[in-house]
LUMMIMAR-992610 format. One record per residue (C-alpha): x, y, z; residue in one letter. Coordinates in steps of 0.05 Angstrom, whole numbers, plus 5000, padded with zeros to 4 digits. Last residue first. Example, Ala and Ser with C-alpha at 12.3 -4.5 7.8 and 13.67 -1.06 7.14 Angstrom:
! LUMMIMAR-992610
527349795143s;524649105156a;
***
This chain:
! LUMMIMAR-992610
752192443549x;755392883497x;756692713419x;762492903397x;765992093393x;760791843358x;761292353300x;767392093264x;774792213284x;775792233232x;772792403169x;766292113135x;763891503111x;770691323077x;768890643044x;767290033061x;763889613008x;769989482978x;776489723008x;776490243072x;780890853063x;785891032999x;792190932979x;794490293017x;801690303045x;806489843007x;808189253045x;811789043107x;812488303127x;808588103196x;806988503256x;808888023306x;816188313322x;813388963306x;808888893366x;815488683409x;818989403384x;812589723391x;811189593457x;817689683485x;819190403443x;812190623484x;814690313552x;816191053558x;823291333603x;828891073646x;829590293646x;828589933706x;830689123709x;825688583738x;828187953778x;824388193842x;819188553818x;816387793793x;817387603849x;813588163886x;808488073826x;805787493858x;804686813820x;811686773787x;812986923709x;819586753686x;821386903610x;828387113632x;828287833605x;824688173666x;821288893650x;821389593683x;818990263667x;820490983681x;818291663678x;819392203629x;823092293572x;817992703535x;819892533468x;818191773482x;811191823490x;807191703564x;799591643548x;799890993588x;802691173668x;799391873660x;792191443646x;792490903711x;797591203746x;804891403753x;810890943724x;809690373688x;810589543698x;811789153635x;809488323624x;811887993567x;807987343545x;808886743501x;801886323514x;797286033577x;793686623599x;791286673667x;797086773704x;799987323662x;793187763672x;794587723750x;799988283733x;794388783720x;790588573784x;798088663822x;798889383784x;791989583815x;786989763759x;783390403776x;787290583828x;794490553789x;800690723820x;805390203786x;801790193721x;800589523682x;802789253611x;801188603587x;803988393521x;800687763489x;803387263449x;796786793428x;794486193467x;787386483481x;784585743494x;786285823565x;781886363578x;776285923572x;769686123545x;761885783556x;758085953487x;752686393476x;754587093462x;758487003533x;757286503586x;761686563637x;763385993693x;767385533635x;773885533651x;774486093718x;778686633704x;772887033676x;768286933723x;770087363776x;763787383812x;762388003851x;767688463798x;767088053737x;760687643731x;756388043780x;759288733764x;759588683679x;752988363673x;750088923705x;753489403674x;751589153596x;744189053622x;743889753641x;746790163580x;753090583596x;753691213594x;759691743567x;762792273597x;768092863563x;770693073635x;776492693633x;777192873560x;778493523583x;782993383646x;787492983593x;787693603542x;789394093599x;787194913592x;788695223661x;783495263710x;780095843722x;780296213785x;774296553829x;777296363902x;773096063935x;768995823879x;774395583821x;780095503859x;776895173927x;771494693887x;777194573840x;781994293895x;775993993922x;774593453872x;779393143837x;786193253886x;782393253951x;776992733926x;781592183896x;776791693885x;771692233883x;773492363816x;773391773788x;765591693812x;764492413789x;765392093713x;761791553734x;755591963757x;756392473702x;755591903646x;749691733670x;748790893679x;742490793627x;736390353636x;734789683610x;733088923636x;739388983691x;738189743707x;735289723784x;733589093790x;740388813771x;743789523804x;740189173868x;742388523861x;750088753847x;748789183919x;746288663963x;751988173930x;757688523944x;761989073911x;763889863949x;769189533986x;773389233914x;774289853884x;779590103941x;783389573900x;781188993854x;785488443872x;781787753856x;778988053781x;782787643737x;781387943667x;783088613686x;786489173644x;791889713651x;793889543571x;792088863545x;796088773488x;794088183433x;797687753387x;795387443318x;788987513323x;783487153284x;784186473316x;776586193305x;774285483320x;767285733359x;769485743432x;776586053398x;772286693374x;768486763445x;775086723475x;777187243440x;771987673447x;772087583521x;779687873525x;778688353482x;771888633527x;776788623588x;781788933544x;776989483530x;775689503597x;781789873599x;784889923542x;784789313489x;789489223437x;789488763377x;794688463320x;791488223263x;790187523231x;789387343152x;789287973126x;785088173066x;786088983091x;778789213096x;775988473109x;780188403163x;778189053194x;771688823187x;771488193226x;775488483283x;771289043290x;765188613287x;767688133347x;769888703386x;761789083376x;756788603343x;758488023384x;762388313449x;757788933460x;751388573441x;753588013487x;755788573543x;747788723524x;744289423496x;737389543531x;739290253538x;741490343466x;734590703433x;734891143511x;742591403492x;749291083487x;754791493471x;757291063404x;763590823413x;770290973370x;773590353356x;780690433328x;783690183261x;791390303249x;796490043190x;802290053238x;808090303206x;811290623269x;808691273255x;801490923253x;803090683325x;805091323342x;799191783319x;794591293356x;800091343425x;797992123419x;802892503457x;806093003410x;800292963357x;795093253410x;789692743455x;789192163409x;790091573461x;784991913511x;781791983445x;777991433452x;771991683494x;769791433569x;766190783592x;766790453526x;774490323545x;779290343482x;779589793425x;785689843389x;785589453317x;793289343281x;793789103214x;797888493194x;800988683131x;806689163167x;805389883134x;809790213085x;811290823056x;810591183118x;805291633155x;799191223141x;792391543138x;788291213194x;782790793195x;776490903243x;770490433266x;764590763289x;761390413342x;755190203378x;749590293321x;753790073273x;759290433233x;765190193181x;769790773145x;770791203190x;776191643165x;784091893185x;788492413200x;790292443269x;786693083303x;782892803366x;784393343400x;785594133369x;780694143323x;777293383314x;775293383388x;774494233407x;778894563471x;779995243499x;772295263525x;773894743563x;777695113618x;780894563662x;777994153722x;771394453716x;765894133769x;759793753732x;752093903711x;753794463656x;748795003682x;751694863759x;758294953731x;757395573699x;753095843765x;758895583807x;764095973756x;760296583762x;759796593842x;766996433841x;768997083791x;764697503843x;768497243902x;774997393864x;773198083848x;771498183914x;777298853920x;782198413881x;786598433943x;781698404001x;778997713958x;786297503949x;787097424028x;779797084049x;782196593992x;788296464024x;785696494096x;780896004077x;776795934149x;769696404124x;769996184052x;770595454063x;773694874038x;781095024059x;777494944132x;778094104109x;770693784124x;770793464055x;776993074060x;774692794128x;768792554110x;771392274043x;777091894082x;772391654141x;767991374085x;774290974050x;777490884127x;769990504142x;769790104075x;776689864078x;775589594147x;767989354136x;771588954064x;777088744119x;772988344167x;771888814235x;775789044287x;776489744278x;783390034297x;784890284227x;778390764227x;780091064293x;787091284264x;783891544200x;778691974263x;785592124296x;788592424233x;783792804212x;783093134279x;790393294282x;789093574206x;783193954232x;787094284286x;792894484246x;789094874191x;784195154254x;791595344290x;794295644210x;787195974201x;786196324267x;794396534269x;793596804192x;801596894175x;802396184157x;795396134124x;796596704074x;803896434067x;802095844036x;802195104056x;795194924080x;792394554018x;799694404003x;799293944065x;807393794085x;807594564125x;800294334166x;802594084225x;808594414236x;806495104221x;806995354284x;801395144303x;801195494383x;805695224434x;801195034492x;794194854453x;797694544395x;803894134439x;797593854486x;793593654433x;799493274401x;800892904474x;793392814484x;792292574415x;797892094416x;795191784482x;788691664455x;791591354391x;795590854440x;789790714476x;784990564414x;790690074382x;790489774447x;782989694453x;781289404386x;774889844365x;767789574351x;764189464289x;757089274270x;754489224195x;750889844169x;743989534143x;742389544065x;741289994017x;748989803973x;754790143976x;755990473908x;758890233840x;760990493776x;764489963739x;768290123663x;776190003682x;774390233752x;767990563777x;764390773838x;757491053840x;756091593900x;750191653935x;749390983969x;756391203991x;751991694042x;749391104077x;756890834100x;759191514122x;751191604160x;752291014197x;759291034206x;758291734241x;755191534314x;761991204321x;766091784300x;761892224329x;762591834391x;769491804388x;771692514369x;767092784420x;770292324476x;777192584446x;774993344452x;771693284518x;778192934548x;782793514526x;778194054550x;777693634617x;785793704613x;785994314586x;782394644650x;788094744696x;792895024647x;787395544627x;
***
C-alpha cells in the first residue's frame, strides 16, 4: 500500500485539477439557472462564453504540497475526526463512530478545500475570481456525503432506529414540497398572516392597484403630529416588521407614539406585469406620501424605507425636490443602497450581457417568480438555506420547527419586468443614482443632493444582501444632518432586533464625522450592548414634532377604513 500512495496521491490531485478546470464551464453555465437577488435584484450569469482563466503557479505549488501532506495524514492515520469535528454537518456521533462515513466526511472536506484553494489561485480580473469561488462554493456545497442517503451515517443511523419510519416521513415531505414548488424551512402549517403574524391592530384605509396603505390603532394617548410612513421592500411582504407583538418594530414605533402608516404591496400578477419603477415611484412612494398627509393634515412626515424600499425612498424623494416639493421631514434608510459601488457576492452575477438579456427577456412586460428570488436568497447561503432542509426533511423525514422569520421567508412575491429591469441597469450595472442627473425617474433628472433632510442610516455588520460598507456609502451621498448605526448579525436578524430581547450589539460615533470608508468611520465609533431600536426612536422622536391627542378613528375624509389590517395584499400568494 505504502508503495502505491504516492501514484494514488498524484492521480487524485491531477483529477482534482482537471475536473476542476474542465468544471468552470459547466459552474459558470449552471448560474444561468439560478436568479440572484439583493435588496429586490434577482440575477444570474448571463448566456454568454466562459471567459479564460489560468492558475498562478506558486499559489498552485504550495496547494499541491498541502494536499499531499493532508492526504498523506488521512490515508496513514485514519479521520480521526479532525477534519470534520468544526463542520456541524459532520459533527455527531453517528459519523464519529461510522469509520466509512467519518474518512468519506473527511475526504470530501480535504477535497473541498483544495478545489476553494484552486479557485483563489486563478489569475483572472476579480468579477472571474469571485465568480469562479461563488460556482466552486455551490459545487462543492452540494456534493457534501451529508447529502445523500447511501454516505449519511446519521440519517442511515435514525432510519435502523425508527424501523424506516424516517425514510417514509422524507418521501412525504419531498412529495409536500414538490406539490408546494419550494423547500420547507419551518412548518407553515403552524402559521396564518392576520392570526398569529401580522396581528397589530390597524385598517387599510387607502388602496391602488400596487398597494394597500395601512394605519394603525394608537397605543397611547398621544401621537407626535408628524406621522410616520414605512415603506418595506416590494420584493417580499411587510410583515417582516410585524412578525408577533414581541418583535414587531410596527407595534414599536406605534408604542412609541408614532402615528403609523405602512405600505403593504400588491403581489403582482399578469394585469401588473407591465408595471414601471416610474409607476412604482409615482403612484406607489409618491402616493403614500401624498395620502398619508392628507389623512393626518400634516405638513411633512417622517419616512422609512427597508430595503429596496429605501432605494425606492430615496428616488421618491428626489423626484419630489426635482418638482419644488419637501414633504418629509427626515427619512431612515434601513440596510439599503443608494450608492451601489460595493455590492457584495451580488456584484459577480451583474454585467452588461446579462442586464441586456433580462431587458429582452422581461424589460416591455413579464413577471420575475416569486419562487426564483426567494430560492435566489437561499442559495446565497446554500449549506445553511438550502441543504440543511434537503438533509432534515428528506434524509432524514423531520419537520422543521415553527419560525415566524423562516415563514415569511418563504411567503414570495414577483416582480413585474420593466420594474427589474430598470432596477439592474440603472442601479446594480449602472449606478445611477449617485450620479447628479444620470437617472431619469417619473420624468425628471434627480440629484441626491437636493435630499437635504436628517436622515438615519442604519446598516448590518454581517449583511450579504446589503454589505455594511454599501450601507455606509449612503452617508456620502447625502448632503444633510446624518447619524449613521452599524448592527449586529445580518441583513433581517440584524433589524427585527427589539429591546426586550437584549441581544446583540450596535455601535455609533457622536462627533458628527463621517469619513469616506467605514474603517474610519469604525474607528471613532463606540459599542453599546443590545437593539439600535431605543436609537432610532429616540433621534426619530427628536423630529417627530409636538404631541397631540391620538385620532379616534382610521383614515379622515374620503379615506376611510376599507377593511382591517393587515389588508388582503399581503395574503395573496405568488
Amino acid at each position: 500500500m505504502t508503495q502505491e500512495l504516492p501514484e494514488f496521491l498524484t492521480q487524485s490531485m491531477q483529477h482534482f485539477q482537471q475536473s476542476l478546470t474542465e468544471g468552470w464551464s459547466h459552474a459558470l453555465k449552471s448560474l444561468q439557472s439560478i436568479d440572484l437577488g439583493a435588496g429586490g435584484a434577482a440575477m444570474a450569469a448571463a448566456p454568454g462564453q466562459s471567459p479564460q482563466i489560468r492558475f498562478s503557479a506558486e499559489k498552485l505549488q504550495q496547494l499541491q504540497q498541502q494536499f499531499m501532506k493532508d492526504a498523506v495524514a488521512l490515508w496513514t492515520q485514519g479521520s480521526q475526526g479532525k477534519l470534520q469535528a468544526q463542520d456541524k454537518r459532520f459533527a455527531t456521533e453517528a459519523w464519529e463512530n461510522n469509520p466509512v462515513a467519518a474518512f468519506s466526511a473527511a475526504a470530501y472536506l480535504l477535497n473541498a478545500r483544495t478545489l476553494m484553494g484552486m479557485a483563489d489561485a486563478v489569475e483572472a480580473d476579480a468579477k472571474t475570481r469571485a465568480r469562479i469561488r461563488f460556482a466552486v462554493e455551490q459545487l462543492t456545497a452540494a456534493a457534501a456525503p451529508s447529502n445523500f442517503l447511501a454516505l449519511n451515517a446519521e440519517a442511515q443511523k435514525k432510519a435502523i432506529e425508527t424501523q424506516g419510519e424516517s425514510i417514509a416521513k422524507g418521501i412525504g415531505n419531498l412529495i409536500h414540497d414538490m406539490r408546494q414548488g419550494h423547500v420547507s424551512m419551518t412548518d407553515e402549517s403552524v402559521f396564518e398572516v392576520g392570526r398569529n403574524v401580522a396581528t397589530t391592530e390597524g385598517a387599510v384605509v387607502f388602496e391602488n392597484e400596487l398597494f394597500q396603505l395601512i394605519e394603525y390603532k394608537p397605543l397611547t394617548a398621544k401621537v407626535y403630529e408628524k406621522p410616520f410612513l414605512l415603506i418595506p421592500p416590494n420584493i417580499n411582504k411587510f410583515y417582516i416588521l410585524d412578525l408577533q407583538p414581541e418583535n414587531s418594530l410596527i407595534r414599536y414605533a406605534v408604542a412609541q407614539g408614532q402615528r403609523t402608516f405602512v405600505v403593504s404591496w400588491r403581489n403582482p400578477d399578469a394585469s401588473l406585469a407591465h408595471k414601471s419603477w416610474d409607476d412604482y415611484i409615482e403612484d406607489a412612494a409618491i402616493k403614500a406620501i401624498a395620502v398619508t398627509q392628507e389623512i393626518t393634515g400634516a405638513k411633512s412626515i417622517n419616512a422609512l424605507g427597508f430595503c429596496v424600499g429605501g432605494t425606492m425612498l430615496g428616488c421618491a424623494l428626489a423626484v419630489l425636490a426635482a418638482r419644488g416639493k419637501k414633504p418629509v421631514a427626515s427619512a431612515t434608510f434601513l440596510t439599503s443602497f443608494l450608492d451601489f459601488s460595493d455590492t457584495g457576492v451580488l456584484d459577480v452575477f451583474i454585467d452588461e450581457s446579462f442586464v441586456k438579456y433580462r431587458e429582452q427577456e422581461m424589460g416591455k412586460g413579464g413577471l420575475m417568480k416569486g419562487k426564483d428570488l426567494s430560492s435566489t436568497f437561499s442559495f446565497l447561503r446554500p449549506n445553511d438555506l438550502v441543504w440543511n432542509y434537503v438533509v432534515g426533511n428528506y434524509l432524514k423525514g423531520e419537520t422543521p420547527p415553527p419560525f415566524d422569520l423562516l415563514y415569511w421567508n418563504s411567503d414570495s412575491t414577483n416582480l413585474p419586468g420593466p420594474f427589474y429591469a430598470w432596477y439592474l441597469r440603472n442601479t446594480y450595472l449602472e449606478n445611477r443614482l449617485v450620479k447628479p442627473g444620470a437617472a431619469q425617474v417619473c420624468g425628471v433628472k434627480i440629484d441626491l443632493r437636493t435630499l437635504d433632510m436628517p436622515v438615519y442610516i442604519y446598516g448590518s455588520r454581517e449583511d450579504h444582501i446589503v454589505p455594511i460598507p454599501g450601507a455606509y456609502a449612503t452617508t456620502q451621498a447625502l448632503p444633510g444632518a446624518k447619524r449613521f448605526v452599524m448592527g449586529a448579525s445580518g441583513h433581517i436578524a440584524g433589524v427585527i432586533n427589539p429591546p426586550a430581547a437584549k441581544k446583540r450589539s450596535h455601535w455609533t460615533r457622536d462627533d458628527g464625522k463621517f469619513p469616506k470608508t467605514l474603517a474610519e468611520w469604525q474607528a471613532g465609533a463606540k459599542e453599546h450592548a443590545g437593539s439600535w431600536w431605543t436609537d432610532w426612536s429616540q433621534w426619530l422622536k427628536g423630529h417627530a414634532g409636538k404631541q397631540i391627542a391620538a385620532p379616534k378613528a382610521y383614515g379622515k375624509g374620503k379615506y376611510k377604513a376599507i377593511e382591517a389590517a393587515p389588508g388582503r395584499y399581503v395574503k395573496v400568494k405568488a
